[in-house]
Every structure is written in structure tokens, then in C-alpha cells.
N, C-alpha and C positions, 0 to 999 in steps of 0.2 A: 586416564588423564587425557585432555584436549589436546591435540596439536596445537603447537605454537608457530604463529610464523614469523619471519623477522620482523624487526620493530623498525620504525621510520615512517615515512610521509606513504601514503598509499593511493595512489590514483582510483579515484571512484568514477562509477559507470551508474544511472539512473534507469528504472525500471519502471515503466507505466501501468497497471493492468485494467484493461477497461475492454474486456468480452463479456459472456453473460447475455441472457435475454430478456433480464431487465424485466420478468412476467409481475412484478406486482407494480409495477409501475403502466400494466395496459390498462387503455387502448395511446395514450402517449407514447410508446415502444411500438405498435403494431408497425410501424410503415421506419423505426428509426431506430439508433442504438441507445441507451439510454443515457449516455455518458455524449453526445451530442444534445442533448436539450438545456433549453437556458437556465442558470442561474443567477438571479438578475439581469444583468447585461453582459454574459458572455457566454460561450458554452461553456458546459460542465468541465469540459477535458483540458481546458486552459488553466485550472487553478493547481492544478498537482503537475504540470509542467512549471507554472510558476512558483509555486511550492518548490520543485529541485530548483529550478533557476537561480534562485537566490538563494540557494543553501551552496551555491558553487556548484552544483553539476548539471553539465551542459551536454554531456552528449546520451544519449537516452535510446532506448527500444520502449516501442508500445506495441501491446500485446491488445488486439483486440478480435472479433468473429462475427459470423452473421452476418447477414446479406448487406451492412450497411458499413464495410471494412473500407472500401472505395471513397466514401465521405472523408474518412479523417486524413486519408491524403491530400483530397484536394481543400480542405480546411487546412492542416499544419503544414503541407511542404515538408522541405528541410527542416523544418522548426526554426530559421534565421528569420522571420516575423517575430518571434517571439524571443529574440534572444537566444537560441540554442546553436552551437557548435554543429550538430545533428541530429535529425529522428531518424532513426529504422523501427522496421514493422514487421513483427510476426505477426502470424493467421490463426487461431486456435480452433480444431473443430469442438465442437458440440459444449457441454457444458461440465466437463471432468475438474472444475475447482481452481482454488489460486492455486498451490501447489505446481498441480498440470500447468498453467499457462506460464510459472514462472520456467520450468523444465526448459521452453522453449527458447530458453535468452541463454541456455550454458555457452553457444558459440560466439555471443555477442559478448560476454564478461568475460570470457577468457581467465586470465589469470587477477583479473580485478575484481576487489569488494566492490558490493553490489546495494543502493537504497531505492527499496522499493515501494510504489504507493499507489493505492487502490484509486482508480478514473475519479470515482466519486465523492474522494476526503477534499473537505472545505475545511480548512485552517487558517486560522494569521497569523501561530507563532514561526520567528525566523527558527530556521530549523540548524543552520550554519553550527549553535555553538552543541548541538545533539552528535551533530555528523561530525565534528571537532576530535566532541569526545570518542568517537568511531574511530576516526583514524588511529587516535593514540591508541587503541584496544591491541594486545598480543594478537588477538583472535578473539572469533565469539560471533555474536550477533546484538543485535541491540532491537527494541521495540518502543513504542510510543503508548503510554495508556491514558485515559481520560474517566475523570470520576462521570457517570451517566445515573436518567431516571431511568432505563429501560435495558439493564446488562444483558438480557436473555436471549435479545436482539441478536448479540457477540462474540467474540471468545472472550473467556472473561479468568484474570489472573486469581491463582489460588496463593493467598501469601501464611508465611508462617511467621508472622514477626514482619519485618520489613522485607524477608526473602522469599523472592517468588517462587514456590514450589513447583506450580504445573500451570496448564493453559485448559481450561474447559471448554468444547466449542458451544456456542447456544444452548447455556445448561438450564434447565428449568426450575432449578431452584441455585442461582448464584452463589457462590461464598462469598463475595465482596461485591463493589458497586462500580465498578472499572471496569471498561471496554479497553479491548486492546484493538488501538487506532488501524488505520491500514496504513501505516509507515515502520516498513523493516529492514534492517539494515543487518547485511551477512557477509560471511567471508567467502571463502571459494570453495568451504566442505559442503554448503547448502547443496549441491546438486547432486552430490553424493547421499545425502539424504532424501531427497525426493524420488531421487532412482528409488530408495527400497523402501517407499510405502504402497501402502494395500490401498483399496477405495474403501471409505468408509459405509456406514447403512446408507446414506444418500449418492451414493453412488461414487463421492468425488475424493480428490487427493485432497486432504486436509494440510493448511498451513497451520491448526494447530499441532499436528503431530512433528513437523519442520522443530517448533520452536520448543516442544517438549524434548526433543532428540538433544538441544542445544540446551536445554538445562538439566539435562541427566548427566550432560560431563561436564557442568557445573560454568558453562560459559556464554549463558545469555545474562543480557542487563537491561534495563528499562530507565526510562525516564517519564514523567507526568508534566503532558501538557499544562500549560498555565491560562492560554487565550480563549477563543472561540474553537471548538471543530464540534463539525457535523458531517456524517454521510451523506447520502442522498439519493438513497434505495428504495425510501416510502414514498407516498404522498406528503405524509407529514414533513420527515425528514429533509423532502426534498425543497419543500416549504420555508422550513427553519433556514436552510441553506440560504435561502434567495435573503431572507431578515439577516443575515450572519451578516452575507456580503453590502445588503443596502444600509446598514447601520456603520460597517466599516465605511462605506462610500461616505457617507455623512458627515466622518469626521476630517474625510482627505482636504487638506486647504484646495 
């Protein structure tokens, strides 16, 4: 049985991850990070800041690496341009996975639940009434999924019925047609779990083994996007991004 923790209102703390080097995205990564390149008219790394922003969490760590760590400070500041309470910044060497670079925020969350989202997620839905449902959770963790043409991309949910069984990371033959988003949402045991995993065959800490751990004691939950979301990892994808945001632009009065 999961630990429970008390119930009541829970101060949430926001999580950026935006290291990696970004190789299939060269020779546009040679000289930058990839999560600084534009997406339509802004950089990449402004929309999953604004993503927390309006879901109510304002103070935030970004996790980023690579010779181009120095940019995103003198781009975000404080994150007070952008509306934020505060940015702090971790360093991550090399390329050991989300997993590894979430490890690096245990002293910035302290005792608070944690929503975490990958540099590269282009979304429009408000995420406010997802994190809602978070708060009210005993405990657990929560994740984002989205039906996709291209699951093999992702981690990809194994369901039995409506119940998610497991998480596959990049499986080559899919059970379902759903990506799981890079929006996660944990308690304070997450770091307990990342401590005792192994690297997988690519070398790296897997977040999908994070979120199997949190459904073997039966307390992860998911919700399905409704709006727009794309990453923005490929060419392609990164493509689609920039159409996501200039069709959104379109219809701003």
C-alpha cells in the first residue's frame, strides 16, 4: 500500500527540463540549445513556462546543460518578464535522461509536490483544472496523455480496460495510440524512486520506470489532453509546433 499523505491544499513548485543535445535536431543545435530556437515568435522555452504560469505555478527550477546554460539566464532572469515568482537553475552534465535531471530539483521541492514539463511541450489546454485535480490527490502522481500518429516516438500507456497497467518507453510495436505528454505531476516519494534506478540499455534514468514504480502501488492517474500538443524534438515536430502556435495566433482577437 502507497503512503498517504495528509489531505488539504498543497503548495506546488514547477519543474522545467530543457537539457539534452538536441542531435536530431543538427546542424540548428551545433552552435545552441534546442529548447532556445523559435517557435513561431518566441523561443521554445517560453511556452512550458507559460504552460505553469497559468496553471498557477510561479516559482519554478529549470534544468538545463551544454555549453549554451549561460543563454537562458540572460533570456529568463528571474522569470519576473514572464510573470514568475522565480526561476532557479540547475546544471546537468552529459546526457543521463529525465529521470537524472529531475534528481537534481530534490533540494529545490523540498517537501512540495512537484509539475513537471519537458522545454519542448507546445500545448493550449489550461492545465489549472488537471493540477486541481492533483492537489486533491491522497498522493500519487499524475501524467498527461495524448492520442498520436507516431506512438513509438514515446512512452506509450499499456491500458487494461480504462486502467493503465504499465508505461512502455519507445516500444516498437505499441499497444495503444497515446503518447504520454511531458507533463508530470508527483509527490515527494518521486525522489526516492529515481535514487534506485539502474540506467537502462541507452544508457539513461528512465521516467518511464519513475511512473511504473507509481503504478505498481496502484497510485498513478492520467488525464487526455483535449487541445493542441506537440513536442518539438524533430524537424517535423518542430514544424508542426510553430503551425500549432500560428493558428493559435490566428484566432487571438
Amino acid at each position: 500500500m502507497a503512503p498517504v499523505e495528509s489531505a488539504g491544499p498543497v503548495a506546488l513548485k514547477g519543474i522545467v527540463l530543457a537539457g539534452g543535445l538536441g542531435s536530431r535536431l543538427r546542424p540548428l543545435t551545433k552552435v545552441t540549445n534546442k529548447h532556445l530556437l523559435p517557435v513561431y515568435d518566441r523561443p521554445m522555452i517560453y511556452y512550458p513556462l507559460e504552460t505553469l504560469r497559468r496553471a498557477g505555478v510561479r516559482e519554478i527550477m529549470l534544468v538545463t546543460g551544454g555549453n549554451s546554460a549561460g543563454d537562458f539566464l540572460r533570456l529568463l532572469g528571474n522569470g519576473a518578464e514572464l510573470g514568475l515568482d522565480q526561476i532557479y537553475y540547475a546544471y546537468q552534465e552529459g546526457e543521463r535522461g529525465i529521470a537524472d535531471a529531475l534528481r537534481l530539483c530534490e533540494h529545490f521541492a523540498g517537501d512540495h509536490r512537484i509539475v513537471v514539463i519537458l522545454g519542448d511541450n507546445i500545448l493550449q489546454d489550461d492545465l489549472s483544472p488537471v493540477v486541481a485535480k492533483f492537489e486533491a490527490q491522497p498522493s500519487g502522481a499524475r501524467i498527461l496523455l495524448k492520442e498520436v500518429a507516431d506512438p513509438r516516438r514515446f512512452g506509450v500507456p499499456v491500458f487494461d480496460g480504462e486502467r493503465l497497467v504499465a508505461i512502455e518507453e519507445k516500444p516498437a510495436h505499441p499497444k495503444s495510440t497515446y503518447a504520454v505528454t511531458g507533463v508530470y505531476m508527483f509527490d515527494r516519494r518521486v525522489f526516492d524512486f529515481v535514487s534506485g534506478l539502474q540506467p537502462s540499455q541507452r544508457g539513461e534514468l528512465e521516467i518511464a520506470d519513475v511512473h511504473n514504480r507509481y503504478i505498481r502501488d496502484g497510485d498513478l492517474y492520467y488525464d487526455v489532453l483535449t487541445g493542441p500538443w506537440s513536442d518539438a524534438g524533430t524537424f517535423e515536430s518542430l514544424f508542426r509546433a510553430g503551425e500549432l502556435v500560428a493558428r493559435q495566433r490566428a484566432r487571438e482577437p
